[in-house]
C-alpha positions in Angstrom: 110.8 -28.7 -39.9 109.1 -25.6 -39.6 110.0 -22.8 -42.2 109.2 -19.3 -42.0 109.2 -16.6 -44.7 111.7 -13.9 -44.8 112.0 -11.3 -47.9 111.7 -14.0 -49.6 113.9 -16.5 -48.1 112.7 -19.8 -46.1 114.2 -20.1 -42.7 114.0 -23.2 -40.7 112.4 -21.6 -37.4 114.9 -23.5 -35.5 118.4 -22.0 -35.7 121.2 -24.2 -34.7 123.5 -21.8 -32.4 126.9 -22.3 -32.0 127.8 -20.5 -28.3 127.5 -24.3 -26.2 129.1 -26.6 -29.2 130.4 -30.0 -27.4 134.0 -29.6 -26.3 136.7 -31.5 -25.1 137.3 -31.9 -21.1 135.3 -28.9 -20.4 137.2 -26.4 -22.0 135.4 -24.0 -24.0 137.9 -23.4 -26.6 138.7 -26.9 -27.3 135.7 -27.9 -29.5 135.3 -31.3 -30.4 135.0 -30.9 -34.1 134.1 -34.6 -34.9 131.1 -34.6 -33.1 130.5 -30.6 -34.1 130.6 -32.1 -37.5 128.0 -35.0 -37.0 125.8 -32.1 -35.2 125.6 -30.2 -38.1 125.0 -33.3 -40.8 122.0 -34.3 -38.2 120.9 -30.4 -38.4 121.5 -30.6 -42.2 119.2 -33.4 -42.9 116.8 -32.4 -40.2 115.9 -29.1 -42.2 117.8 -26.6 -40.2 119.7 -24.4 -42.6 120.1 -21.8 -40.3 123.4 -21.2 -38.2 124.2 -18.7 -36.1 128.0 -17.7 -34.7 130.0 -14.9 -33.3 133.5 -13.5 -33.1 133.9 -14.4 -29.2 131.7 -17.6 -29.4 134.0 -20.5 -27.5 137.0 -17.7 -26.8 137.0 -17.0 -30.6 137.2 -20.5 -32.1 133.1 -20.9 -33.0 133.9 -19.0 -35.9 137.2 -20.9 -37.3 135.3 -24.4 -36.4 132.1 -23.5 -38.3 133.4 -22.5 -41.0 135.9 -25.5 -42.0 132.6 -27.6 -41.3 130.3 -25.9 -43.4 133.0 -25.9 -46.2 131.3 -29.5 -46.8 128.2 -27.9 -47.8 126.8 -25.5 -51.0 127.2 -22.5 -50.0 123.3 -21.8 -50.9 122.1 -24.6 -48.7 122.3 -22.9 -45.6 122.4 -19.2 -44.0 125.2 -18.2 -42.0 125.1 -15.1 -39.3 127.5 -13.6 -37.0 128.3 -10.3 -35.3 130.1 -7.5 -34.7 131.8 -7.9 -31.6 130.4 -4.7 -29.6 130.4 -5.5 -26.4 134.0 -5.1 -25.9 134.5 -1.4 -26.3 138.1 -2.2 -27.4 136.6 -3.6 -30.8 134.8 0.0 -31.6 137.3 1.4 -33.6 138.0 -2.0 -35.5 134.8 -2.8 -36.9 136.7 -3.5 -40.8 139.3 -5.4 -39.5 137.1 -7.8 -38.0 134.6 -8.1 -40.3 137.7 -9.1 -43.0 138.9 -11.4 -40.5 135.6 -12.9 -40.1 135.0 -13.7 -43.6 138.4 -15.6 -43.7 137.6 -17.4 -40.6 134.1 -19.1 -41.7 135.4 -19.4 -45.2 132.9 -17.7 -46.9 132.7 -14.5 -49.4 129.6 -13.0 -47.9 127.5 -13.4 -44.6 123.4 -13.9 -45.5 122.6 -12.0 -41.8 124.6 -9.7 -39.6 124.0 -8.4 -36.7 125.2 -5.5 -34.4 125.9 -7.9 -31.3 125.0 -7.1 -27.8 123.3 -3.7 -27.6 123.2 -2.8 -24.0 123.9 0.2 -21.5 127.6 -0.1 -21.5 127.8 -0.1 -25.1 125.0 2.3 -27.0 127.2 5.3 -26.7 130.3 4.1 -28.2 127.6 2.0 -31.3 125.7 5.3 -31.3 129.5 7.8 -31.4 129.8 8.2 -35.6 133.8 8.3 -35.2 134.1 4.9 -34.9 132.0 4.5 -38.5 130.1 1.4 -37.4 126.6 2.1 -38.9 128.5 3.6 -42.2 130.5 0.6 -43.0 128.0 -2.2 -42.3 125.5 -0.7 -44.1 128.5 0.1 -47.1 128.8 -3.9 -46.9 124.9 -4.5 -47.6 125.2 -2.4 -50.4 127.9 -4.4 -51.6 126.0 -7.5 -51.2 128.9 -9.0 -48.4 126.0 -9.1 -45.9 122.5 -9.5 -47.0 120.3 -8.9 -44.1 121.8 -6.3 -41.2 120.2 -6.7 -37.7 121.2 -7.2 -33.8 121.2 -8.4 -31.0 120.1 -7.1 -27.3 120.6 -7.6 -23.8 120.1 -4.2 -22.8 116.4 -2.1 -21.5 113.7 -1.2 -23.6 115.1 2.4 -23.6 118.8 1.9 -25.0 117.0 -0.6 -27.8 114.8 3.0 -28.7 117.7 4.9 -28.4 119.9 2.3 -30.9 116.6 2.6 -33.4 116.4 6.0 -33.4 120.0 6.3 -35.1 120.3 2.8 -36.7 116.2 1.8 -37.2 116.5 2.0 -40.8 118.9 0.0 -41.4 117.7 -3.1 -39.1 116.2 -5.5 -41.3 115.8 -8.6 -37.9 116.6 -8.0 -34.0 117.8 -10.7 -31.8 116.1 -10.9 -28.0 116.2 -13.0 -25.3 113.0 -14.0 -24.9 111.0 -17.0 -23.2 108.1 -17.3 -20.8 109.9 -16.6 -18.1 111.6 -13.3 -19.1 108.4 -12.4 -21.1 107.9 -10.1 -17.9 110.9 -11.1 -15.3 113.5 -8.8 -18.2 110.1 -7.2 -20.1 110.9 -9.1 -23.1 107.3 -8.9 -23.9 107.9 -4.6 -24.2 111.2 -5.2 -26.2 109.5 -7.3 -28.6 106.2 -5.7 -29.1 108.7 -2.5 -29.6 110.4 -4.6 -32.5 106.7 -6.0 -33.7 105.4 -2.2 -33.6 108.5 -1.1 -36.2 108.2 -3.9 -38.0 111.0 -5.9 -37.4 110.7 -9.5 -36.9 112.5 -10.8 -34.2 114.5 -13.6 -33.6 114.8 -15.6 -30.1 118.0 -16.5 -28.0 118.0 -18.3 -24.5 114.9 -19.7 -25.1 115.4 -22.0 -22.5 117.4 -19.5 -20.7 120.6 -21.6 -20.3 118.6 -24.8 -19.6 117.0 -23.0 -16.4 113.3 -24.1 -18.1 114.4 -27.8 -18.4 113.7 -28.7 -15.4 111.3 -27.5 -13.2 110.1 -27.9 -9.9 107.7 -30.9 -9.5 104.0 -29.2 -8.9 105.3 -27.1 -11.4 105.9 -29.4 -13.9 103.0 -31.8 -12.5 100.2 -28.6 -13.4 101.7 -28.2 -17.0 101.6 -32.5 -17.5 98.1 -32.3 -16.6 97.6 -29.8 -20.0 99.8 -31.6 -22.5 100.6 -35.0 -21.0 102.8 -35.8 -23.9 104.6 -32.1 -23.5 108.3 -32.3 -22.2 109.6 -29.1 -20.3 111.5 -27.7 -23.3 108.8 -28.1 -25.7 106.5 -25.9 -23.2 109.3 -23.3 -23.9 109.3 -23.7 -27.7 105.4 -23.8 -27.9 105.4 -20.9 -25.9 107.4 -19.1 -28.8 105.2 -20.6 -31.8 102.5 -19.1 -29.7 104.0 -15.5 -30.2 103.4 -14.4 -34.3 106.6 -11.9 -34.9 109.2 -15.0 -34.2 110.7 -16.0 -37.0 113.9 -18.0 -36.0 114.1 -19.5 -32.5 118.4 -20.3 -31.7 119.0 -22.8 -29.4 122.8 -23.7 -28.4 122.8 -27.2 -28.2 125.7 -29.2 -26.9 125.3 -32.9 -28.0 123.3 -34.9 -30.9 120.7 -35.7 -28.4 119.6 -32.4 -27.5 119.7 -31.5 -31.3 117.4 -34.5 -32.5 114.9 -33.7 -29.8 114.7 -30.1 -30.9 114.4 -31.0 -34.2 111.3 -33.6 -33.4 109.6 -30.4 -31.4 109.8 -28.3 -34.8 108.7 -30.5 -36.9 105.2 -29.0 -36.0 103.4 -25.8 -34.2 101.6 -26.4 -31.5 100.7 -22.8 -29.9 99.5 -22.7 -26.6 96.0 -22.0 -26.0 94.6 -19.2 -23.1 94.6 -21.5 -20.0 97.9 -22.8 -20.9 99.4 -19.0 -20.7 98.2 -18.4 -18.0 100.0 -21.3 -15.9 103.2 -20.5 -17.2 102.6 -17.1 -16.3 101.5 -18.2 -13.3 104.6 -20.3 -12.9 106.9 -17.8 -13.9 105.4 -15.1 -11.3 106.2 -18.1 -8.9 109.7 -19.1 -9.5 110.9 -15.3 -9.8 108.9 -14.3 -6.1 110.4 -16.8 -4.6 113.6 -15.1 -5.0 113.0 -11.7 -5.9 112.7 -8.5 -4.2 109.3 -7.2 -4.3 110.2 -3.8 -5.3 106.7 -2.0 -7.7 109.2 0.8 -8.7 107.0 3.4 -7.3 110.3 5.3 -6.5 109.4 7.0 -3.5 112.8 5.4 -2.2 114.6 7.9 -4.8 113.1 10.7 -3.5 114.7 10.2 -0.1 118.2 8.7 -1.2 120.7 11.6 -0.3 123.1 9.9 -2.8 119.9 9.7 -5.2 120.7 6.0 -6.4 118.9 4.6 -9.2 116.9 2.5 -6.6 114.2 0.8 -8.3 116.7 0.2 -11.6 119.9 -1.5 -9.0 116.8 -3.9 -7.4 115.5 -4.9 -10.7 119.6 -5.6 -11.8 119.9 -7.4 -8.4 116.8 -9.2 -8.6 118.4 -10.6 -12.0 121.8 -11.4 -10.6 120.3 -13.4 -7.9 117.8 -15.4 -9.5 120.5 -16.0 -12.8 122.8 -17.2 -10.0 125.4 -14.4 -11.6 125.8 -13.9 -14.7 126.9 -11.2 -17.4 123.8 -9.1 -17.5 123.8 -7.4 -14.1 127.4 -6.8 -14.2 127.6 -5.4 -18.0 124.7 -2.8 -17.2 126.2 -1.9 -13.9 129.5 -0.9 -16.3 127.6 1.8 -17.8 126.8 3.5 -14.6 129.6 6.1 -12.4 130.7 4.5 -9.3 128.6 7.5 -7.3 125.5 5.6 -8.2 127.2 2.1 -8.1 125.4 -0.1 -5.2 128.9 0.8 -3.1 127.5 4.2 -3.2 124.9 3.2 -0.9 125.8 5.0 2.6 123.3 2.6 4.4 121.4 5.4 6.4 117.7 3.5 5.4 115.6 6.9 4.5 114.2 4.8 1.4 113.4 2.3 3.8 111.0 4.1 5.6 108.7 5.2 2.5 109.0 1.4 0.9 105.3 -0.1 0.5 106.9 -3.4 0.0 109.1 -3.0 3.1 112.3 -4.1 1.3 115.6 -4.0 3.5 117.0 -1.7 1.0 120.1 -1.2 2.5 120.6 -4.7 2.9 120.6 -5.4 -0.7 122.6 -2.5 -1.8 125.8 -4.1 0.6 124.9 -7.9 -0.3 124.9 -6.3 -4.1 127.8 -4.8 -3.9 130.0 -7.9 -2.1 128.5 -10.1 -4.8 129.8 -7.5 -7.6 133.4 -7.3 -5.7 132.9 -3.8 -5.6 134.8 -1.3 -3.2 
């Protein structure tokens, strides 16, 4: 296993995360503990002592579950993080109730990271508003020693991350991205972690094979990147592509069976970082698969200038753009929450005036109503 240096501590780059445990019959709340149990012995002996919950993690019982099984182990061989559960705004005002109730769910007196969960447009005003004492009584908690590192976690844009560091920066020890080669541009994770980089806060990785999307691949595709690293299997190209990258420190990855886990495990147990020509392809590859499918909208924003209802234009195409390529999804839908329904995609009166400035020639219009049926909206 690879181990990385952290104030001190050494962290097995590879976190195990506990989001896509193996359940029973498909439910996501009925986790199959035995073989949750015989996941985290293999992780155990395969040097990761890293794991990684949350509240809402399998409908709330990730948390109950991992703590009965790491019971079994000494406490100080392994690190144990969760969250606060921010992206439901109902939790705001709750943030020591849960944090008790966490600590009696995974059995443990203290939690060695912590992390704001789930920064994103629909949340930064109610983690930013001081009357729900959020930033106060985490950071009260580090002082106390009942978390030892305080970070989070981010799905939203580059600008509500610099707007959460400007009130909470100090007190952010890690941040939490999703980040792999495709989304190095397709959601500028690249910009969101050099941000991080710049401050000097490592960062750790989630979806870095964005939900098993970079598993598989079509077949030239996968045929240019065998004729690199003939012995290279898809997900390793996604976990090289993150040893390549100098601020990751920990690298999550939800697996769901012992198979997944032990493969993993073999693909840590050294760095191979990519080399120049090897970039590029994926780069390459990733400009492909999201072209294919996405609108080719430069955000040059001459369509705003003409939009009588002024809609957000370029920001609603780069949100559709994710929706369709994800196949749905939570992050389209959670950003859209923050906006008011007059500059919702249902706003769109269809009267094509951005249309006719468009370089790209995009059926605007089109995508506003095909955005809007997806969404349900009204």
């Amino acid at each position: 296993m690879i181990y990385k240096d952290f104030k001190g501590l050494r962290l097995s780059a590879l976190g195990m995360g506990c989001m896509r445990l193996p359940v029973r019959d498909g439910k996501t709340a009925d986790i199959d503990e035995q073989a949750t149990a015989e996941m985290v012995a293999e992780a155990m002996r395969g040097g990761i002592n890293y794991y990684d919950t949350a509240w809402g993690y399998h409908d709330g019982f990730s948390e109950p579950v991992m703590g009965k099984i790491l019971k079994d182990y000494p406490r100080e061989s392994f690190y144990l993080a969760t969250k606060f559960p921010g992206y439901d705004l109902d939790n705001m005002p709750k943030v020591r109730e849960i944090f008790e109730a966490q600590l009696e769910r995974l059995q443990t007196d203290y939690f060695d990271f912590y992390l704001i969960h789930n920064v994103c447009e629909k949340n930064i005003d109610a983690y930013l508003d001081p009357q729900y004492g959020i930033y106060d009584y985490l950071t009260e908690q580090v002082k106390s020693g009942r978390i030892r590192h305080l970070g989070f976690s981010a799905h939203g844009s580059r600008e509500v991350i610099e707007r959460f560091l400007a009130v909470y920066g100090d007190a952010m020890e890690f941040g939490q991205l999703q980040l792999n080669w495709l989304d190095y541009s397709f959601q500028n994770a690249k910009e969101k972690a050099e941000l991080l980089h710049a401050r000097g806060i490592p960062v750790w990785v989630m979806e870095p094979l964005r939900g098993g999307k970079l598993v598989r691949l079509a077949e030239a595709d996968e045929a240019r990147l065998h004729a690199l690293r003939p012995e290279e299997c898809m997900p390793g190209w996604a976990f090289r592509f993150l040893q390549t990258l100098p601020y990751v420190t920990v690298t999550l990855s939800g697996m769901s069976n012992i198979e997944q886990l032990r493969d993993n495990i073999a693909l840590f147990s050294e760095d191979k970082p990519l080399n120049a020509a090897e970039l590029e392809t994926l780069e390459d590859i990733a400009r492909g698969m999201v072209g294919a499918i996405a609108l080719p909208c430069t955000a040059c924003r001459y369509c705003t200038t003409h939009c009588p209802m002024e809609l957000p234009i370029p920001d609603i195409i780069s949100l559709y753009n994710e929706h369709v390529f994800t196949g749905g999804g939570f992050i389209a839908p959670m950003a859209l929450d923050a906006y008011p329904p007059e500059k919702l995609p249902s706003a769109c009166v269809g009267c094509q005036a951005c249309e006719a400035v468009c370089p790209q020639e995009i059926k605007i219009a089109d995508m506003m109503s095909d955005f809007a049926a997806k969404l349900n909206m009204k």
